[in-house]
Each structure stands twice: as structure tokens, then as C-alpha cells.
N, C-alpha and C positions, 0 to 999 in steps of 0.2 A: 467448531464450525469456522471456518477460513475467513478472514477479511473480504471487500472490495473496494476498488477504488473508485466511485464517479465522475460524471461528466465534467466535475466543478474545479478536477484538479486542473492545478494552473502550473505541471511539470516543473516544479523545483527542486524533487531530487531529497528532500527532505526523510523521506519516508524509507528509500534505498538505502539509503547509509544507516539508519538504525535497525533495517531486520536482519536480527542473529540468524536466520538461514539462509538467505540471499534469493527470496520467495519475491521479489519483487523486483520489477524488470520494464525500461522503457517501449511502451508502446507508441503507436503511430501517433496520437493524439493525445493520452495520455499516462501514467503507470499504470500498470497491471500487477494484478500478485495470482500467480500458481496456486490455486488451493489444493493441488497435491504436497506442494512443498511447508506452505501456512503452517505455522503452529499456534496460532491463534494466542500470542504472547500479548497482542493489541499495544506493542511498541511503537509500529507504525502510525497510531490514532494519535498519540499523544503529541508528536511530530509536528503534523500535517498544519498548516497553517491556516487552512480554507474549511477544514472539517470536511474534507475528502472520501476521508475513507471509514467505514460502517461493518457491520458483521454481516455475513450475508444471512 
């Protein structure tokens, strides 16, 4: 099951640089991740400073 990111992220970019498949990508307001792309490695959680992002 693929990550997501919430409303709470505060765009630091944190999470982009550690996923090994490049599943995650700035959005208007804030990161997104492709859950076609996810491999649910949960790299990106460990990151995230605010506890952004969750398993959908």
C-alpha cells in the first residue's frame, strides 16, 4: 500500500531525497507521492520532520 503525504507537510524536501524511486514529487501546496510509483519502503516516514506522511 503506497504512502501519503498530509496537509501538515511544511515542503522541506526531506522526503524527496530519500525515496529510492523518485515517487515523490512537489506539489502546489505540498509533496505528493505517485502511488503507482510507491514501494512502500516507508523511507520517506522516517525523514519527514512534522510526521507528514502515513500509509494510506
Amino acid at each position: 500500500m503506497a504512502h501519503v503525504i498530509s496537509e501538515e507537510c511544511i515542503k522541506c524536501a526531506a522526503c524527496e531525497a530519500e525515496c529510492p524511486v523518485n515517487a515523490i514529487s512537489e506539489g502546489d501546496n505540498q509533496y505528493v507521492i505517485d502511488p503507482d510509483t510507491c514501494i512502500d519502503c516507508a523511507a520517506c516516514t522516517d525523514v519527514c520532520p512534522v510526521g507528514a506522511i502515513s500509509e494510506a
